[in-house]
C-alpha positions in Angstrom: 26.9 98.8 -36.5 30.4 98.0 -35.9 31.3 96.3 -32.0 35.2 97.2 -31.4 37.1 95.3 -29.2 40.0 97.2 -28.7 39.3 101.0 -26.8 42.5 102.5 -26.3 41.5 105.2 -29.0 38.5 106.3 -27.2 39.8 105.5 -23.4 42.8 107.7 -24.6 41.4 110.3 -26.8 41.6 113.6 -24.4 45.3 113.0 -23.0 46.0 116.4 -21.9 45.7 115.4 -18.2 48.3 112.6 -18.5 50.4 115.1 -20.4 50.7 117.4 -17.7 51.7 114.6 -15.2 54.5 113.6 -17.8 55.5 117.1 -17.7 56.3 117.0 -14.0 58.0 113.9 -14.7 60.1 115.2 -17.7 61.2 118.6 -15.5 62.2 116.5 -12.1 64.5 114.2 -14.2 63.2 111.4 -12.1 63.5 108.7 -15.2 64.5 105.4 -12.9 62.3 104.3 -9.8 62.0 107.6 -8.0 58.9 109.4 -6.4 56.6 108.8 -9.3 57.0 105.0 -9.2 56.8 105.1 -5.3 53.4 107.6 -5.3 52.0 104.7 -7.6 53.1 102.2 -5.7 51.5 103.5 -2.5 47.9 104.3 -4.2 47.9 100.4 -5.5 48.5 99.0 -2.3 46.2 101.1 -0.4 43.6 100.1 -3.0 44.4 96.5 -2.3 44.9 96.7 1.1 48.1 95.3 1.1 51.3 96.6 3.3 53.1 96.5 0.1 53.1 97.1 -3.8 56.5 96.8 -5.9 56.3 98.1 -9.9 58.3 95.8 -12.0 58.2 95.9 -15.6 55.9 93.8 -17.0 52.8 91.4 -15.3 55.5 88.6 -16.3 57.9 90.1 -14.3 55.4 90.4 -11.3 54.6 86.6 -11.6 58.3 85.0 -11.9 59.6 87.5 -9.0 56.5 86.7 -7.0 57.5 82.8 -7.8 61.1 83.4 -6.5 60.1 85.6 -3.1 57.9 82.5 -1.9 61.4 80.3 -2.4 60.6 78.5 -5.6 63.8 76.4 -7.2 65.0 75.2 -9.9 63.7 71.8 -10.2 60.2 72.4 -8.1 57.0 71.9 -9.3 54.6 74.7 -9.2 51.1 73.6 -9.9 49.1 75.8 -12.5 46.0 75.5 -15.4 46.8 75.4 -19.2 43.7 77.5 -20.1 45.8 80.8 -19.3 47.5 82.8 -21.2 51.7 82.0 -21.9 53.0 84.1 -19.4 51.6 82.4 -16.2 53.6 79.4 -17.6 56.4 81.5 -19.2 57.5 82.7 -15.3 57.7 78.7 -13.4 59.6 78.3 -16.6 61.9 81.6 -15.8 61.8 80.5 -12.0 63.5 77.1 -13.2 60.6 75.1 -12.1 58.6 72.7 -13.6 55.0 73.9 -14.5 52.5 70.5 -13.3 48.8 71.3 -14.9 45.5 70.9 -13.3 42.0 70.5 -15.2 39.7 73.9 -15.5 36.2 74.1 -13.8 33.1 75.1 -15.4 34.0 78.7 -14.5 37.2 78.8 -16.5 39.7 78.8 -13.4 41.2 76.0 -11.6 39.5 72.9 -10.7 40.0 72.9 -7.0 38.3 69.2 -6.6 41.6 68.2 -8.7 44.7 69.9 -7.0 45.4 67.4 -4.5 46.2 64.8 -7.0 48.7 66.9 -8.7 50.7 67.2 -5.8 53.9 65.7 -5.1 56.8 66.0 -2.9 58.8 68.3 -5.5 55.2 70.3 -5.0 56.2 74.0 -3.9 53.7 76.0 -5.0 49.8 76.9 -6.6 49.5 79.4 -8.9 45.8 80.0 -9.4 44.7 82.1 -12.0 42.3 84.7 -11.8 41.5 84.1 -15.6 39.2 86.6 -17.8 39.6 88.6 -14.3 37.1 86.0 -12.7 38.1 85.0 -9.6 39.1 81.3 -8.9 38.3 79.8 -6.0 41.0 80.8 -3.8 39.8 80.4 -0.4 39.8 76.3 -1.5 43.0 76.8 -2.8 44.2 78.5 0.1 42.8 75.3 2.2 44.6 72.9 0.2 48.4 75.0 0.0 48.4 75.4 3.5 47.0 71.9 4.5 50.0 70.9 2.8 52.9 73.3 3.7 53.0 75.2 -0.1 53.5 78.5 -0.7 49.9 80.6 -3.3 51.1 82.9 -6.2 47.9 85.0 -7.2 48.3 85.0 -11.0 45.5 88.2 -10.8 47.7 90.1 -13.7 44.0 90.3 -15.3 41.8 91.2 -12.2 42.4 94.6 -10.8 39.0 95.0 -8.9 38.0 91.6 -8.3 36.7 90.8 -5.4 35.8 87.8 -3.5 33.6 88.2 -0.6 34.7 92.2 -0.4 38.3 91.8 -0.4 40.5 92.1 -3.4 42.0 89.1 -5.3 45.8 89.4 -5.2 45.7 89.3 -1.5 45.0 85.8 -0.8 48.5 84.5 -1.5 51.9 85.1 0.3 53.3 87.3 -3.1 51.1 87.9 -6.0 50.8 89.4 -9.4 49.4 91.6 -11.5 49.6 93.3 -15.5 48.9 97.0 -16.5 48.9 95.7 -20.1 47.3 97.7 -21.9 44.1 96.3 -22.4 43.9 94.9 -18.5 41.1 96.9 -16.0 44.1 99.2 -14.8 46.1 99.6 -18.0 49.0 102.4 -19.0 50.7 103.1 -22.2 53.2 100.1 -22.5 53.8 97.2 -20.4 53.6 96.9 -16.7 53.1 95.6 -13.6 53.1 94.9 -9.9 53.8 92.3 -7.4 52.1 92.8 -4.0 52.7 91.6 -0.5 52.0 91.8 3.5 55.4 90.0 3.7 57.7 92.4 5.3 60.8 90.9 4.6 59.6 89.2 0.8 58.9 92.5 -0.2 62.4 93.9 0.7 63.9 90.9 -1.2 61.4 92.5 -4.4 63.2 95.6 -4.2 66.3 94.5 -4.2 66.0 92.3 -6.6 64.3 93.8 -9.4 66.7 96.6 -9.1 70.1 95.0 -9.9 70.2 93.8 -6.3 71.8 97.2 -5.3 71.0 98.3 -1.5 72.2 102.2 -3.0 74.0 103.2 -5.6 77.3 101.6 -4.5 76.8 98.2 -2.6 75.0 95.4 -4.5 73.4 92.9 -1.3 72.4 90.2 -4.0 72.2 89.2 -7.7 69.0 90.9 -9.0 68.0 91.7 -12.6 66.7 95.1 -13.7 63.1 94.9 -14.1 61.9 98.3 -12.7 58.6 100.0 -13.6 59.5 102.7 -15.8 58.0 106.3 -14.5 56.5 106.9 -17.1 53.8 104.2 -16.7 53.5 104.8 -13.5 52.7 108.4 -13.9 49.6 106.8 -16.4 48.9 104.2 -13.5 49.0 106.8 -10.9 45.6 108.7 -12.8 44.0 105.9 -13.7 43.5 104.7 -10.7 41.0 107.2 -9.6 39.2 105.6 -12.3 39.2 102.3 -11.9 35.5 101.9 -9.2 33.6 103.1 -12.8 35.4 101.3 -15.1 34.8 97.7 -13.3 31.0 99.4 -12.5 30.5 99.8 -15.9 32.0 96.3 -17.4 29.9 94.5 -14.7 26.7 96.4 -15.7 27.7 95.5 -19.7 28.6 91.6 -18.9 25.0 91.5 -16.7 23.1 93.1 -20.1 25.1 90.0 -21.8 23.7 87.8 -19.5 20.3 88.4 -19.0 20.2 88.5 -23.1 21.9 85.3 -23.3 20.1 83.6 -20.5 17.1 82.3 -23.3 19.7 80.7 -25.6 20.9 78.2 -23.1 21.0 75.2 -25.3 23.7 76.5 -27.8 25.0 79.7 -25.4 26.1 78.2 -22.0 27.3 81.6 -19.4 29.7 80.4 -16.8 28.1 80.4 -12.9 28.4 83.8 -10.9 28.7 82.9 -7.5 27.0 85.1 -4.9 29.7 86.8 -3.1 32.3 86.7 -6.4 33.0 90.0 -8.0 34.1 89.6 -11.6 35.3 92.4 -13.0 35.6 90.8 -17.2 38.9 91.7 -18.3 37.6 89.0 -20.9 33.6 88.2 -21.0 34.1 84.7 -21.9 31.1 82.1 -22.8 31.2 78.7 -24.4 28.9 78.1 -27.9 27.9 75.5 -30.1 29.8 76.0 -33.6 31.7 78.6 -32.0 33.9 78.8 -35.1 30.6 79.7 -37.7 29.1 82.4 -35.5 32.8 84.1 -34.7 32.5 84.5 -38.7 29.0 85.0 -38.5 29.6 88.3 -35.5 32.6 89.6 -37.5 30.7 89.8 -40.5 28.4 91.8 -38.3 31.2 94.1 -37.4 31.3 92.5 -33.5 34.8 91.9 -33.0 34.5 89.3 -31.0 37.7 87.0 -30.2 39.2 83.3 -29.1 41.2 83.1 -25.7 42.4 80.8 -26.3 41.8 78.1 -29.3 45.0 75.9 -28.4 45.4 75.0 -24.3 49.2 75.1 -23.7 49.6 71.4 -22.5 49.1 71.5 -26.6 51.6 73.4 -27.9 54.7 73.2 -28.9 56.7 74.6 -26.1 55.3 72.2 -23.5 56.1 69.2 -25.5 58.7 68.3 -23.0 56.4 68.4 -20.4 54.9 65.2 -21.5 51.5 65.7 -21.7 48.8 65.2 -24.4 45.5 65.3 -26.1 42.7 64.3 -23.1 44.7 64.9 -19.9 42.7 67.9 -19.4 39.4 67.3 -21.2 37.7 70.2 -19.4 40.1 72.6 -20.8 40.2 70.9 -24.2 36.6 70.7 -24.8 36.3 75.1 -23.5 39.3 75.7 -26.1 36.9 74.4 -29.1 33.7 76.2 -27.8 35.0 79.4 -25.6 33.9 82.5 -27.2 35.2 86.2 -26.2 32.6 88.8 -26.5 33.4 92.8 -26.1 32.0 94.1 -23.0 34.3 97.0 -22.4 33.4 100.2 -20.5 33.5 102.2 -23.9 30.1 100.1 -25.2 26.7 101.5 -25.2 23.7 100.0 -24.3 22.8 99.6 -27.9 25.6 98.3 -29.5 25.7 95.4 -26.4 22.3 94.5 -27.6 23.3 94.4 -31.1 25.8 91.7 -29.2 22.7 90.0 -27.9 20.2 90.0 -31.6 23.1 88.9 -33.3 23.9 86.0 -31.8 20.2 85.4 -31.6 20.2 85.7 -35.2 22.9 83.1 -35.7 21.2 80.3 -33.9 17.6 81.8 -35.3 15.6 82.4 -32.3 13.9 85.5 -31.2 14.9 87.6 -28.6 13.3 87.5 -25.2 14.0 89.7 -22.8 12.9 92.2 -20.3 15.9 94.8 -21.7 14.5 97.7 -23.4 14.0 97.3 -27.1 17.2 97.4 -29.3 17.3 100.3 -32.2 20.1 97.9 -33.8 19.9 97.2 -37.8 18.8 93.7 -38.8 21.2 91.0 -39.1 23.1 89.7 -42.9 22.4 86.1 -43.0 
């Protein structure tokens, strides 16, 4: 049985619909900003709950303009995790500010308990990250920013839908971020993404900015870049989003199948804590093995496409080797980057092939399966 990771082909396949929205598009000649981008725009918000919603280009994009609007400067320090992916990183570094890393907790987001100690007086901001689209805990991190006068960027370009205590991550903060990448929860046919706000006057700032700075087409009020959601993603984004309540209710009900056949194999298969009140919605369903490396080998040759995010933390790598840090600052992280596993949980898997997940990776560490799901109709496992 083969286990894809990657779903575009079927989430795609009947495209027709999306078709006959581009066709609109194509016959009002509205191919910059314009009422596609804005009808978007409004349906995100009001999904959010948030005042506003501001397409830029990419979830990048989102996150360094997001940086800016709170008043970060060149020469701040803006206080993040290295177990993300590049981008979160990639826009303090396009903001001019220094990127100051905090440890990971034992739910792959920020370790709250450690924050405080990372602070200094060049300290402007947080950016917590929603990572895997689990939500951090961002009601602590909340505590701590405003204790102490700093501004929170939501780095939620993975976590469309998540929730924490029923209201949407991306909300917490003063400007936040997130991705329609194409393999996010809300995804489009390209790159995207959106920064979002109840900030009357950051939001205008957004507008301007990621639009040359131009107030119309003749009077520039301030030096922007162009980095405008294009209209044609926004048409994708705009139909999607009457999808989006199944497609987190159907990768929640695939990561719970993961969990409860997992739960037995605790010694060698550790699941990261749930907490009551936290909706994930698993952008990334990410668990930490024993021998992670053998039984990625031992899945593929399965046909589970099954993946590492991310192998090397990016205190490690060679970008940050200005920054100054090194092997054991962040032990937490370190140690998840040798043992985090990636497993597909997707909303175009069946029931069957997530328990061919499950048996296989019994298989690998030999030990039955026990579990109250219904009986599997998946072939045996190669050794």
């Amino acid at each position: 049985m083969r286990v894809p990771y990657a779903y575009l082909d079927q989430q795609f396949a009947d495209a027709e619909a999306y078709f006959k929205d581009l066709r609109r598009l194509v016959a009002s000649g509205e191919f910059t900003l314009g009422p596609f981008v804005e009808e978007f725009e409004h349906k995100f918000a009001a999904y959010l709950g948030v005042k506003h919603a501001i397409g830029t280009n990419t979830g990048t994009d989102a996150l360094m303009l997001a940086l800016k609007a709170v008043g970060v400067q060149p020469d701040d320090e803006v206080i993040t995790v290295p177990n993300t992916f590049i981008a979160t990183v990639g826009a303090v570094i396009a903001a001019g500010a220094r990127p100051v890393f905090v440890d990971s907790d034992d739910r792959y987001q920020i370790d709250v308990t450690k924050i405080a100690a990372a602070i200094t007086p060049r300290t402007r901001a947080i950016v917590p990250v929603h990572w895997g689209g689990c939500p951090a805990d961002i009601e602590a991190v909340l505590a701590i920013a405003n204790e102490r006068g700093l501004a929170v960027v939501e780095d939620a370009c993975p976590a469309v839908g998540a929730r924490v205590r029923g209201r949407s991550v991306g909300t917490f903060g003063r400007v936040n971020a997130f991705s329609l990448h194409p393999l996010k929860p809300l995804n489009v046919w390209g790159d995207g993404g959106v920064a979002v706000t109840d900030d009357d006057k950051a939001a205008a700032w957004l507008r301007l900015y990621r639009n040359h700075g131009l107030r119309d087409r003749d009077h520039v009020e301030l030096w922007g870049v162009n980095t405008r959601l294009q209209p044609v993603q926004a048409v994708v984004a705009s139909r999607l989003m009457g999808q989006i309540p199944e497609i987190v209710a159907t990768r929640i009900r695939n990561a719970h199948r993961l969990d409860a056949g997992l739960a037995d194999l605790a010694g060698s298969v550790r699941v990261p804590r749930r907490p009551e009140g936290y909706r994930e919605v698993y952008q990334l369903y990410l668990i930490s093995v024993e021998r992670r490396d053998a039984l990625l080998a031992f899945l593929t040759k399965q046909g589970i496409e099954a993946k590492v995010h991310y192998p090397v933390p990016l205190h490690l790598q060679e970008a940050a080797a200005t920054l100054g840090y090194r092997r054991g600052d962040f032990p937490v992280c370190e140690r998840q980057a040798d043992e985090v596993l990636t497993l597909p949980a997707h909303q175009h898997l069946t029931a069957r092939q997530i328990d061919y997940i499950i048996e296989a990776i019994h298989a690998f560490y030999r030990r039955p399966v026990h579990t109250r799901r219904p009986a599997s109709a998946g072939a045996g496992m190669a050794s």
